[in-house]
C-alpha positions in Angstrom: -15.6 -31.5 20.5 -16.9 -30.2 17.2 -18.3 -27.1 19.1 -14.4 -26.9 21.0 -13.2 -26.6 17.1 -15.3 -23.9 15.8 -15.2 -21.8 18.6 -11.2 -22.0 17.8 -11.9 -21.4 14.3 -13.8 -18.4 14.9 -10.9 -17.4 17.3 -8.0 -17.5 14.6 -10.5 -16.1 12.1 -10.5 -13.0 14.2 -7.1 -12.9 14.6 -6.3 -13.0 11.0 -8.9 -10.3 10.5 -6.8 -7.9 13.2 -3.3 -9.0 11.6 -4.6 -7.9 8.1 -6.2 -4.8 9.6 -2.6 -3.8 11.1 -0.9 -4.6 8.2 -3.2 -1.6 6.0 -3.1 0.7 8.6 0.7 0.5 9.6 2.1 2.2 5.9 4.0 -0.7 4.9 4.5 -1.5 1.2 1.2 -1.7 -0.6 -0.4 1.7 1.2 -0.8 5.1 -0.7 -0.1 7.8 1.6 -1.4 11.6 1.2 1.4 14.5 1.5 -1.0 16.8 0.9 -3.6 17.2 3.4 -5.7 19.4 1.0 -6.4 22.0 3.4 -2.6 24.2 3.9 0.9 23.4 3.3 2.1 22.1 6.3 4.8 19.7 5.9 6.3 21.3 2.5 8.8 24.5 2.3 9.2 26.9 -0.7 12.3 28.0 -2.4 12.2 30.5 -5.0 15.1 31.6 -6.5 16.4 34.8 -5.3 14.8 34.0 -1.9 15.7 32.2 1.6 14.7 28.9 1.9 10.5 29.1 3.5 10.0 32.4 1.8 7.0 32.0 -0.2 6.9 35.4 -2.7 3.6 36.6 -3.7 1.8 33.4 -2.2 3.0 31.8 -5.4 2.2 28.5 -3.7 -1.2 28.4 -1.7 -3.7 26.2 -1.1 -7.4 27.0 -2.9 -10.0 24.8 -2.7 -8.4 21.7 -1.7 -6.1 22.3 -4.3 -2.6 23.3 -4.8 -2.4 26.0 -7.1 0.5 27.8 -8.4 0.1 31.5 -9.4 1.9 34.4 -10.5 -0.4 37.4 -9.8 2.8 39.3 -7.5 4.6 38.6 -10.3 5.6 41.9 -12.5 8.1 40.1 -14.4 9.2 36.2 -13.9 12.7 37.2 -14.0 13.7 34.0 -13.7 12.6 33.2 -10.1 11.5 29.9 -10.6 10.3 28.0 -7.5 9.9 24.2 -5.8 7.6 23.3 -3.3 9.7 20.5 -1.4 8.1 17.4 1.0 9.7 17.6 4.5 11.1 14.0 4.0 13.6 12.3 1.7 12.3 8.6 -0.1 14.4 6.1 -1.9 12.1 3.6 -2.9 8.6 4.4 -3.8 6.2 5.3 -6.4 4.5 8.9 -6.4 1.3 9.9 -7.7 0.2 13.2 -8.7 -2.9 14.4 -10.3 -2.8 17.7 -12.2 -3.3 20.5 -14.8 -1.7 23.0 -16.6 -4.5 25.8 -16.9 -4.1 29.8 -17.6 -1.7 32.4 -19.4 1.9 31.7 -19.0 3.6 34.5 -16.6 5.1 37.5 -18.1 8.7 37.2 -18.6 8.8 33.8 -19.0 10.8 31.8 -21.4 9.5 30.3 -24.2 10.3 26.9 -23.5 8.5 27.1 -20.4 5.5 27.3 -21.9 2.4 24.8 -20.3 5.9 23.6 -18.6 5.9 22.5 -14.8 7.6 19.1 -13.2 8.3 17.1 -10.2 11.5 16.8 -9.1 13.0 13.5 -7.7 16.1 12.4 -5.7 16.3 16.2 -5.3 19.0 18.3 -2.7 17.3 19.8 0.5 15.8 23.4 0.3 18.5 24.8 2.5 21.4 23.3 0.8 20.6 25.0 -2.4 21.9 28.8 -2.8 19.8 32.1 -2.8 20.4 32.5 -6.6 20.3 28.8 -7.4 17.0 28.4 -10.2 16.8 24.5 -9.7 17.5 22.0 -6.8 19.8 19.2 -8.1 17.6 16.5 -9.0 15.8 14.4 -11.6 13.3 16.6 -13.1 10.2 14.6 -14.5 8.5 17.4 -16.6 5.2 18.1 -16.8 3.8 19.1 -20.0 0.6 20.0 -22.2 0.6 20.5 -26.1 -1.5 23.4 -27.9 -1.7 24.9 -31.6 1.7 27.3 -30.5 3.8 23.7 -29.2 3.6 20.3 -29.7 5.5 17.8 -27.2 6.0 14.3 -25.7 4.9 14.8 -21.5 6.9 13.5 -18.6 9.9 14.0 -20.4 13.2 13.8 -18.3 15.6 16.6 -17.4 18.5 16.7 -15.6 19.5 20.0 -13.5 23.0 19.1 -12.1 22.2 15.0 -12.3 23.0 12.7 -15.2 21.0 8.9 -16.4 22.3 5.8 -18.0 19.9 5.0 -20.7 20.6 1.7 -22.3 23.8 0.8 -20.5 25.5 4.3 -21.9 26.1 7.5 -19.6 24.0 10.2 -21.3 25.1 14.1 -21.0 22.0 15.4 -22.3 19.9 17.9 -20.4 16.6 16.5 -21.5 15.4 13.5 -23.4 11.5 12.6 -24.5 9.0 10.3 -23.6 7.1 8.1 -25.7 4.0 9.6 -24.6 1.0 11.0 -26.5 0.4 14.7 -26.4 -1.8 16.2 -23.8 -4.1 18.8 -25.0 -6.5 21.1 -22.8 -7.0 21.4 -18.9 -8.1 18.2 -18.1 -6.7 16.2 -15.1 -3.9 13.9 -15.5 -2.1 11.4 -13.7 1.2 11.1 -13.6 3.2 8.4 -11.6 6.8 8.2 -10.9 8.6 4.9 -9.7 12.1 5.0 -8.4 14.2 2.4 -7.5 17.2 4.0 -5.2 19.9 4.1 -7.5 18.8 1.5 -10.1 15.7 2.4 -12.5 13.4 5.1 -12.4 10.0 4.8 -14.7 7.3 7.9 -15.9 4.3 6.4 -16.2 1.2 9.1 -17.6 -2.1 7.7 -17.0 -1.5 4.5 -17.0 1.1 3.9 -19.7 5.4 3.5 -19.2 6.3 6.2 -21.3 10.6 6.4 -20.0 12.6 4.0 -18.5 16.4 5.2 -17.1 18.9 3.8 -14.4 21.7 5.1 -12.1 20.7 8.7 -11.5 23.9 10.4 -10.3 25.6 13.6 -9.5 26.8 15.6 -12.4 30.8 16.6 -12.0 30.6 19.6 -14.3 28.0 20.9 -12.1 28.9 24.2 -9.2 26.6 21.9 -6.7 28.7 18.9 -7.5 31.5 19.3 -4.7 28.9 20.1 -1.7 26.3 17.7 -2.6 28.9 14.9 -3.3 29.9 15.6 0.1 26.7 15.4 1.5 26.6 12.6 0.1 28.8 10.5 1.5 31.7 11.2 -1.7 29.1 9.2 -3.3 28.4 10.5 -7.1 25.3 8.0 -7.0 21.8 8.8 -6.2 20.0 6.3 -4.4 17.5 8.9 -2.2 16.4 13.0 -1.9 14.0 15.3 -2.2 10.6 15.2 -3.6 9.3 18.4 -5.0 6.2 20.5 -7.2 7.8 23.3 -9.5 6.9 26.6 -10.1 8.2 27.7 -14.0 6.2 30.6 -15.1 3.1 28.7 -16.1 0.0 28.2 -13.7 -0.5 25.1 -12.5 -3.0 22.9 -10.4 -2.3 19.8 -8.3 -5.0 18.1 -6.4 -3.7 15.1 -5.2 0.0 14.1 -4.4 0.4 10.8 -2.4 3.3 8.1 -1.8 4.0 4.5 -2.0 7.0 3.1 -0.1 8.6 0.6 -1.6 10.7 -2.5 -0.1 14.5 -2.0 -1.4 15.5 -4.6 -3.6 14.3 -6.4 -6.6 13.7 -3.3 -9.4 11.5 -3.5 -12.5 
């Protein structure tokens, strides 16, 4: 009888064992999942302003090294074609990480406020909705920024191209509000993570550390996207999914890692 019962124990033991084992290797909640592959950009579609949708000018996104890298070489002039490297997919729930550095001269013809200035853009519109001439998706920019002896600044502060937050229960109009972060000197790594929460709360967290907090990311009515994209939307102002996206502003930048989280709806932080 005794040997009847451990054979059975070793029996559901090895179940358990297969149930956990499908549970890590089926991408539910708990999983980090790569969207870049590190060798090409399969899966991810340019849009540069000034261009169709999949046009990639001057290779300004390419993949060195295992490493995304934006450059400007093609570039005589930035003129104001700033770029976004968009995932295939849309997300609602989830927390992104991204690992990277701003490194290099800023482009020629730049402006000055995109200096060591890049971001990841969140509950963004799809590539092909946007217009030839349009600079940024509508989205929730989450900048990324360094700090030098020219500029001092706060990093993964928040910006809001056609979108606007609530911040402490009030509707904010602001374009861009600060972080509580540190500044971020030289061209070391860092990692940045961004958790949002469908249409309730969004954090920036830099290394480690909450630095922003905001809620209800929604379409902005003064905005020329507003009336298509509320549309698309369902006639929904709100923002509870979209786009992900890496931006190209005129300053070189390096990303070698950019992986996702999905989160179970419900129950924000």
């Amino acid at each position: 009888m005794k040997k009847v019962w451990s054979l059975m124990g070793v029996v559901a033991m090895t179940l358990l064992l297969v149930s956990c084992n499908q549970k890590k290797s089926s991408g539910v909640e708990g999983d980090w999942v790569q969207l870049f592959n590190g060798k090409d950009l399969a899966d991810w579609t340019v849009k540069i302003k000034g261009y169709d949708s999949g046009d990639n000018f001057g290779n300004t996104f390419r993949v060195e090294d295992g490493i995304i890298k934006v450059r400007y070489e093609a570039y005589d002039s930035l003129r104001g074609r700033f770029g976004h490297l968009f995932y295939k997919d849309e997300f609602s729930n989830y927390k992104l990480r991204v690992e990277y550095r701003i490194v290099g001269e800023q482009s020629a013809g730049a402006p000055g406020w995109a200096y060591k200035n890049s971001g990841i853009m969140v509950h963004g519109q799809r590539p092909e909705t946007m217009e030839k001439d349009q600079e940024f998706p509508t989205s929730i920019e989450v900048q990324l920024l360094a700090s030098d002896s020219l500029v001092q600044r706060t990093n993964m502060n928040v910006c809001t191209p056609g979108t606007n937050i609530v911040m402490n229960g009030q509707l904010t109009l602001d374009h861009c509000i600060n972080s509580s972060s540190e500044n971020f000197y030289g061209e070391d790594w860092i990692t940045a993570e961004v958790e949002v929460r469908g249409n309730e709360v969004i954090h920036h967290i830099v290394n480690g550390d909450t630095v922003l907090t905001y809620n209800q990311p929604q379409l902005d009515e003064r905005d020329a996207t507003f009336a298509k994209l509320i549309e698309l939307n369902g006639g929904d102002k709100m923002l509870s999914k979209g786009t992900i996206s890496l931006q190209s502003e005129g300053h070189p930048i390096d990303f070698r890692k950019v992986e996702i989280m999905v989160l179970e709806a419900g129950n924000p932080k």
